[in-house]
C-alpha positions in Angstrom: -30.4 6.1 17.0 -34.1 6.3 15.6 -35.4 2.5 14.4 -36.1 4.7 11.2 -33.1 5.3 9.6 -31.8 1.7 10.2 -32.3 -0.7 7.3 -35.3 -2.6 6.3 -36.3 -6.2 8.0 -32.9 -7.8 7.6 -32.8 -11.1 10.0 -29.8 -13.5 10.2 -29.5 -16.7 12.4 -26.4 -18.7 13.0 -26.3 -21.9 10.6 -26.9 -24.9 12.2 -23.7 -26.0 14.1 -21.7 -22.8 13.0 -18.9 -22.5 15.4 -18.9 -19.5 17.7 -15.2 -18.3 17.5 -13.3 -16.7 20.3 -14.6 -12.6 20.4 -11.2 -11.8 21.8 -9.3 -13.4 19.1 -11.9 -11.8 16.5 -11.9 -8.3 17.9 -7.3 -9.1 17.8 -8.0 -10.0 13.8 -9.8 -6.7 13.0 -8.1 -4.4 15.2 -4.8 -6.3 13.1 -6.5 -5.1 10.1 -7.2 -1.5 11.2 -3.4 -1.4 12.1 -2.8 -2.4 8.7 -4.3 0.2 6.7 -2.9 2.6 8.7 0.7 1.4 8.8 0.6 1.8 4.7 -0.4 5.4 4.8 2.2 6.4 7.1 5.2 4.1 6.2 5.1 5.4 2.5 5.6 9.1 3.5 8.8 8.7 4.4 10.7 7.0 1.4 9.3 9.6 -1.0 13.1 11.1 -1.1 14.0 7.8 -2.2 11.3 6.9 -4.7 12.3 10.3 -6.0 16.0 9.9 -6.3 14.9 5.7 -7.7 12.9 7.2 -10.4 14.4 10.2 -11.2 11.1 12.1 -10.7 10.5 15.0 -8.9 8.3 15.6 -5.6 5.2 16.2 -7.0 5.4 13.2 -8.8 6.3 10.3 -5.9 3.7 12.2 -4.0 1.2 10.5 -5.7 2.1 7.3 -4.0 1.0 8.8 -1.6 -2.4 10.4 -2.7 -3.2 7.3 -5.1 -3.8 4.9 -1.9 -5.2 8.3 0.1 -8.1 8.8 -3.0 -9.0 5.0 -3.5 -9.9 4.7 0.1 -11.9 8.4 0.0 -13.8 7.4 -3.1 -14.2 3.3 -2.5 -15.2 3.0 1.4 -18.9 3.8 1.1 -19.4 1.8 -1.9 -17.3 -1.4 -0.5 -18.9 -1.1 3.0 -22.5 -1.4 0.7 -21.0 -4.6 -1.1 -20.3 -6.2 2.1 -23.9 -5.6 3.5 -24.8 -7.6 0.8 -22.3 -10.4 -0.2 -21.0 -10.7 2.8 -18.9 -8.8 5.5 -16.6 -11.3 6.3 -16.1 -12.9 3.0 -15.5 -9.3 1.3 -13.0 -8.7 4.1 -10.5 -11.6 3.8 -10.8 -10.8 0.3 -9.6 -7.2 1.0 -7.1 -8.6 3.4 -5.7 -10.4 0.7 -6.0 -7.7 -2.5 -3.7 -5.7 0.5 -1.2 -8.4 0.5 -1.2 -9.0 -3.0 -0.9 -5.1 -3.8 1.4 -5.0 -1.5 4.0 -7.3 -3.3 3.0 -6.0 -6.6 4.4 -2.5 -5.6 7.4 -3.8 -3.9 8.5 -5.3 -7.4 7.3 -2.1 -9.7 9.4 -1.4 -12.3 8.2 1.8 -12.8 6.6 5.0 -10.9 3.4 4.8 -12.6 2.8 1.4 -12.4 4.1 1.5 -8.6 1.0 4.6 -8.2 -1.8 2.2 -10.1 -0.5 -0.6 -7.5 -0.9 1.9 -4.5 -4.2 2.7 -6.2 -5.5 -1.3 -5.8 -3.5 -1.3 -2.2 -6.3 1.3 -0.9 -8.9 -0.6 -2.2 -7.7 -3.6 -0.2 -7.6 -0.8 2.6 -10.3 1.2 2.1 -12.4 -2.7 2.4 -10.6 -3.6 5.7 -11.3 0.2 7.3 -14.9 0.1 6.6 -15.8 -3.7 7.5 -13.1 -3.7 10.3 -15.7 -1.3 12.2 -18.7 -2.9 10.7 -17.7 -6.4 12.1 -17.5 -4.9 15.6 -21.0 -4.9 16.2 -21.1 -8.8 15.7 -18.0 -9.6 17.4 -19.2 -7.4 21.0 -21.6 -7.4 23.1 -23.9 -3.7 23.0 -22.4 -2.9 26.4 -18.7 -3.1 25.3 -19.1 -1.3 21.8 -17.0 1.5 23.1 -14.1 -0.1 24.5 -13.7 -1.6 20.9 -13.8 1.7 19.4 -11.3 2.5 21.7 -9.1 -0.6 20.6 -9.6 0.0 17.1 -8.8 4.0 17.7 -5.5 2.5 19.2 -4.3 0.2 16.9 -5.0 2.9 14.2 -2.7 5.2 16.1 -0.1 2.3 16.4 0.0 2.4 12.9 0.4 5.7 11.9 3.5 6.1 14.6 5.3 2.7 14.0 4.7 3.2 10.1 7.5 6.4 10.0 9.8 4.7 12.2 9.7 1.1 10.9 10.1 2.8 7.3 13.3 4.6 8.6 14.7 1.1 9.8 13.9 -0.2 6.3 15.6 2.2 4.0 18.5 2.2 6.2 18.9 -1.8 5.9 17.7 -2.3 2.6 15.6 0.1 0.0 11.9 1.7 -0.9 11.1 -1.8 -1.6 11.3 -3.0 1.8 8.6 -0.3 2.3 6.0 -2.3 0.8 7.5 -5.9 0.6 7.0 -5.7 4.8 3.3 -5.6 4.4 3.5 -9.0 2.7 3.6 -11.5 5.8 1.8 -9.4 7.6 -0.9 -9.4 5.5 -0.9 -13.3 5.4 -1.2 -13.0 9.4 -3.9 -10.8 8.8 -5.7 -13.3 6.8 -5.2 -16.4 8.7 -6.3 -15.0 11.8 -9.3 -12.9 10.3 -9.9 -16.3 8.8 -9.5 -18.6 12.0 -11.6 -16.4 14.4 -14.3 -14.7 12.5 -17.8 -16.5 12.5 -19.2 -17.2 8.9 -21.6 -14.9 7.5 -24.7 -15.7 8.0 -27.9 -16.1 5.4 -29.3 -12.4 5.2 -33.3 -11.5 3.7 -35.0 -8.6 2.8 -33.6 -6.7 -0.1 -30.0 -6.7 -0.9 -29.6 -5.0 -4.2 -26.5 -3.3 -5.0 -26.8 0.4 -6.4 -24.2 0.4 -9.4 -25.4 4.0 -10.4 -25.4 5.4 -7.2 -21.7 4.1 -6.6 -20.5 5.6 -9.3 -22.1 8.7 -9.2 -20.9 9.2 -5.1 -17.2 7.6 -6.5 -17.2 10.7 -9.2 -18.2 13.2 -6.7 -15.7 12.1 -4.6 -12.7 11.9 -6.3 -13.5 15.5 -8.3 -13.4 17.1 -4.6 -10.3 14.8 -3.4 -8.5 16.0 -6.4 -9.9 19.8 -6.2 -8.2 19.5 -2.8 -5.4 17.6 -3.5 -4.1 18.5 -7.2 -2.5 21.7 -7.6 -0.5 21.3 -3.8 -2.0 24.1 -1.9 -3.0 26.9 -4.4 -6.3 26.9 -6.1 -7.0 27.8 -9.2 -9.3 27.8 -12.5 -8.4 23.8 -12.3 -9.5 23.1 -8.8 -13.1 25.2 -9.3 -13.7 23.2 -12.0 -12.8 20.2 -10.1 -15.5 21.1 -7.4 -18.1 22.6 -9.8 -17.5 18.9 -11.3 -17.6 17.3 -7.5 -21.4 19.4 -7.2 -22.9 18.3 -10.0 -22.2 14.6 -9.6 -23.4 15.1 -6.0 -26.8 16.3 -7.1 -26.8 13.7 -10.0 -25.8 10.8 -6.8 -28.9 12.4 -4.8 -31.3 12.7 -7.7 -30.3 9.0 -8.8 -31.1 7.8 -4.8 -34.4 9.1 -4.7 -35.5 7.1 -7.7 -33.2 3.5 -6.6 -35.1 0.7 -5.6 -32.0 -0.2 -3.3 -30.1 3.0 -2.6 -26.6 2.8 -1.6 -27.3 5.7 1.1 -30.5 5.9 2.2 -31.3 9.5 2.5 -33.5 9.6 5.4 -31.1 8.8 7.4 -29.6 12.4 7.7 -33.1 13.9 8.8 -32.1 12.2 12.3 -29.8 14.3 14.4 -27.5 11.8 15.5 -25.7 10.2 12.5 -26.2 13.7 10.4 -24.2 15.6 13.6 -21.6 12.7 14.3 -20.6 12.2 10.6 -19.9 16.7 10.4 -18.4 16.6 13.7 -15.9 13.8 12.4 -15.3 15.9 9.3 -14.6 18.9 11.4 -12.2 17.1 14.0 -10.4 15.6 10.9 -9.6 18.2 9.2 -8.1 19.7 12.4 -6.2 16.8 13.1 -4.5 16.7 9.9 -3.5 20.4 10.9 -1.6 19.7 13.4 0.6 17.3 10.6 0.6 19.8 8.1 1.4 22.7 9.7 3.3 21.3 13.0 6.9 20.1 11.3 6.8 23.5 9.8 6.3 25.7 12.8 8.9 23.2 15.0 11.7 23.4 12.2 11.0 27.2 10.6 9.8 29.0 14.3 11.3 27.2 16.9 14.7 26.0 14.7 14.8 22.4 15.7 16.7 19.9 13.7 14.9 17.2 11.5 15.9 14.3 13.8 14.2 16.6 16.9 10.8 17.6 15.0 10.5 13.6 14.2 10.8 12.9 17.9 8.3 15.5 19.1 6.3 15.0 16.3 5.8 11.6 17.5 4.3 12.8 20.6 1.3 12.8 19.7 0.8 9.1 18.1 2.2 7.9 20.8 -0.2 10.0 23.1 -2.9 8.3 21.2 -2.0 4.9 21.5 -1.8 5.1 25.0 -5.0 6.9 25.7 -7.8 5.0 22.9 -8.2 2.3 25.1 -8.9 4.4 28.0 -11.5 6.8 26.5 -13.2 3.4 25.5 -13.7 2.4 28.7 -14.9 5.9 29.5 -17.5 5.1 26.5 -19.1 2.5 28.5 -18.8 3.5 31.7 -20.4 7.2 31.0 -22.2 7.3 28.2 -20.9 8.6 24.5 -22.6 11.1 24.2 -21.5 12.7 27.5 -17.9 11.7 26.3 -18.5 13.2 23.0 -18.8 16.5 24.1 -15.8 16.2 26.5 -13.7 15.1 23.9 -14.5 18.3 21.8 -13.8 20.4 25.0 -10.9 18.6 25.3 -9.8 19.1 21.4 -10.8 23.0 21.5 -8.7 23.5 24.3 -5.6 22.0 22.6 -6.6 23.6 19.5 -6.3 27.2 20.8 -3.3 26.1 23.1 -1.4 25.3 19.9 -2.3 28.7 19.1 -0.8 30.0 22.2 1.4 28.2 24.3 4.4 27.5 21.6 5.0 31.4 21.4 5.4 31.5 25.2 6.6 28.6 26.2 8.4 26.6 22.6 8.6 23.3 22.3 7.3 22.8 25.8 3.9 24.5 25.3 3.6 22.9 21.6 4.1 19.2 23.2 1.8 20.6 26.6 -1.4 21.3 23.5 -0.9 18.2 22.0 -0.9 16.4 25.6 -4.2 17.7 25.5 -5.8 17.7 22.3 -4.9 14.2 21.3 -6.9 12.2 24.4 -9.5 14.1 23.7 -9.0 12.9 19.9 -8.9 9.6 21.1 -12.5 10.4 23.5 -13.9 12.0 20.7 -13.4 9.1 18.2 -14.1 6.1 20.7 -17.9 7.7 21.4 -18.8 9.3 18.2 -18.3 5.9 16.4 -20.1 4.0 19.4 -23.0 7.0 19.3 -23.3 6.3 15.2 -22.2 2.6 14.8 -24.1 0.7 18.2 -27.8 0.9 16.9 -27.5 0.0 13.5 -28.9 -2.5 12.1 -26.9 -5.5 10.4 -28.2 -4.5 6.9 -26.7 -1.1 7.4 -23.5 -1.8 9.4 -21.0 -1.7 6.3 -22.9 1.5 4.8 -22.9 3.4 8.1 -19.5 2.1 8.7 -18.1 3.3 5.2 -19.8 6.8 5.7 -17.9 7.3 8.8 -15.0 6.5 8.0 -15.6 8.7 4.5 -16.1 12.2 6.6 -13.0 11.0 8.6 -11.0 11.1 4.8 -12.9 13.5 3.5 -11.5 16.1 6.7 -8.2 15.2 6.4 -8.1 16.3 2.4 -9.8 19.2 3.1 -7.7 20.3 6.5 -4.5 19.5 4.5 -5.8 22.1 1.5 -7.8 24.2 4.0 -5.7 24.4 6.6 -2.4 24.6 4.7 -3.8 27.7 2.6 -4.9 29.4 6.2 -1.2 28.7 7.6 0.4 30.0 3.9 -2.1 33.0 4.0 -1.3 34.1 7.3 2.1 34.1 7.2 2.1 36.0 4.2 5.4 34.4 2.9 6.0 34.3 -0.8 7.4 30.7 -0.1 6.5 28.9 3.7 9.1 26.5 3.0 12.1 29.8 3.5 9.7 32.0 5.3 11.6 33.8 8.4 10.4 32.9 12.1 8.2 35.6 13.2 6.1 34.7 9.5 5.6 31.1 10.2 4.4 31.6 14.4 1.8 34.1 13.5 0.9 31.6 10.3 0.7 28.7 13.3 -1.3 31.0 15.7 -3.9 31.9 13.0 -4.2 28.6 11.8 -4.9 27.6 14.8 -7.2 30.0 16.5 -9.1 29.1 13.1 -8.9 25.2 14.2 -10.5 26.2 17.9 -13.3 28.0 16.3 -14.2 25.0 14.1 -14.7 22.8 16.8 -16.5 25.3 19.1 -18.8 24.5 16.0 -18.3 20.9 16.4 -19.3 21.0 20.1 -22.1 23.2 19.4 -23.2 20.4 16.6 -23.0 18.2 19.6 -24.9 19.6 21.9 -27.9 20.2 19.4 -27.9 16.5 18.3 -28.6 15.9 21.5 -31.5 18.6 22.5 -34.4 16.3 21.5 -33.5 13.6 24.4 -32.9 16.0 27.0 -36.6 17.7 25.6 -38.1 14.0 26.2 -36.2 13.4 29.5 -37.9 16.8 30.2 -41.5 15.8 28.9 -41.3 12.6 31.1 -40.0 14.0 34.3 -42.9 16.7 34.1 -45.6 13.5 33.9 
């Protein structure tokens, strides 16, 4: 990545007679934490009956336990990822570790819905400050050369947690209640902290400037949260509400870049998206994002309403592809490494593309067969796609911009997956042109799936044509040198 975009000057050296802690058993601590955060967004989707029926409230209500920890982590990561470039990364993280944990508690013990969603809220902050400094940290726990087999890891143990979180939560309600939901975060968020504690080194002294841009925070925080909530609100349709929402989300945007230009320490620094690389991997994460979350809005539909499986069968194949991904992230690290990222980049967009329109395709010829065949091969090229696009963005950043750059990544990751669950799931109703999807016949809901995703294929053709421009100025150098 160009020296230009990275921060200003910023040295550190080891304090005199700091211990050097194991890397393995650091790398373990934050790939525990990733896990984490991701077992907490999926375990909660699957008491929401039960909150409902606890708290007499209807669906659209408990599914803001959902969306409360979802938003916090949208609208915080940037901002914490800053505060930990300049307090301290691992300081700030145990002490997101341990907000977690104590979140955690507090919602297993809510008395009431509301206070269980402001709980939730507080439990993505926690998250949203072990997500972004998990992956900052990486690039002081591993050497340069092994940067995308981490990636890899942490791509693993965040699939890990988003299958294990449905079926843990299952075995939960069925021995005890909601509660248990939450309450089984608490010891293993205290293991969490220990080890992150134990095998972590210290932070070390840090010059140059280290301001914190309050302004700027809020202004991106604002921005945020009026487009998370334009896409999230109103549940699929948009209306008078949601364009104000994202006429609110523009005007806070240009308020965040106006008040960057004049900040003497800028949360974002600007420049950075006149370079190819981190501008082209952060919109080609967006893009893959918010056709993964496609494939989780629109799947569990097609498999029950088209193909007519029962719950218990859609669970199982909808597990496929979780368990696809944690088998394959550690793998496409290694591929990382051994290849190059960008090469793997734009092989893991081929990959995705070709599952994308074979979702479109092979379920209507083949059922559950040819649905289970796309996802074989859209989700390790998921896995390829993530390991080198965070080792292309993340492995030349300097230490005062790890956090930032970090938090910005995994912000167009969140930022994808609200806008493929709107997006997406108003392509899917539109096409299938059923007054209700949830009773529309067959034949309405496979050519819904087909458009939807012939529409997810095309966007990351785009993605892999994003790709291979970021990438035209090298091969233009690697040109210019070969000719002298």
């Amino acid at each position: 990545m160009p020296q230009s975009i990275l921060a200003e000057g910023e040295e550190r050296t080891l304090r005199p007679g700091a211990r050097t802690p194991s890397r393995r058993l650091a790398l373990a601590s934050l790939s525990f934490a990733i896990l984490l955060s991701s077992l907490a967004t999926s375990i909660a989707n699957v008491a929401l009956p039960s909150l409902a029926e606890a708290f007499a409230a209807s669906f659209q209500q408990v599914q803001w336990v959902v969306l409360a920890y979802l938003l916090a982590i949208t609208i915080l990561v940037v901002g914490v990822g800053r505060i930990g470039d300049v307090v301290g990364r691992r300081r700030l993280l145990l002490a997101g570790i341990m907000l977690f944990t104590i979140a955690s508690a507090a919602c297993g013990v809510a008395p009431s819905l509301p206070l269980l969603i402001a709980v939730r809220a507080v439990q993505g902050l926690g998250a949203a400050i072990m997500m972004a400094l998990g992956m900052a940290l990486v690039g002081e726990t591993v050497a340069k050369e092994k940067t995308g087999s981490a990636m890899g890891l942490l791509g693993t143990m965040s699939a890990i947690g988003t299958a294990l979180g449905p079926s843990l939560g299952g075995l939960l309600l069925a021995a005890f209640d909601w509660r248990a939901i939450f309450l089984v975060n608490v010891p293993l968020g205290l293991l969490a902290f220990l080890l992150a504690h134990r095998s972590l080194a210290a932070d070390r002294p840090v010059t140059g400037r280290t301001g914190f841009d309050l302004p700027g925070t809020l202004l991106l925080g604002l921005a945020l949260a009026a487009y998370a909530l334009a896409m999230t609100a109103t549940r699929g349709s948009f209306g008078l509400v949601n364009f104000a929402l994202v006429a609110g989300a523009l005007a806070a945007a240009a308020l965040f870049v106006f008040a960057e230009r004049k900040s003497a320490s800028p949360l974002i620094q600007l420049e950075m998206f006149r370079h190819r690389l981190l501008g082209a991997g952060l919109a080609m994460n967006a893009l893959v994002s918010t056709v993964m979350m496609a494939t989780l809005v629109v799947g569990p539909f097609y498999l029950s309403r088209a193909l007519g499986l029962e719950d218990s069968i859609v669970g199982m194949v909808m597990s496929a592809g979780p368990i696809i991904a944690a088998v394959s992230g550690v793998p496409a690290g290694r591929l990382v490494d051994r290849f190059g990222a960008p090469l793997i980049v734009s092989l893991g967009l081929a990959a995705i593309a070709a599952g994308a329109f074979g979702l479109s395709l092979l379920p209507g010829l083949f059922g559950v067969a040819g649905y289970i065949a796309a996802i074989a091969v859209l989700t390790p090229g998921y896995q390829l796609f993530q390991a080198a696009n965070s080792t292309v963005v993340m492995i030349d950043v300097q230490p005062g911009q790890r956090g930032v750059v970090s938090g910005m990544l995994n912000l167009s990751r969140n930022l994808g997956l609200v806008t493929g669950a709107s997006v997406m799931g108003a392509i899917f109703a539109f096409a299938s042109a059923a007054p209700d999807i949830a009773t529309a016949p067959a034949d309405a809901v496979a050519t819904g799936m087909k458009a939807t995703f012939a529409v997810a294929g095309v966007l990351i053709a785009g993605a892999l044509v994003i790709a291979l421009w970021s990438r035209a100025p090298a091969r233009a150098s690697r040109r210019r040198e070969v000719i002298r």
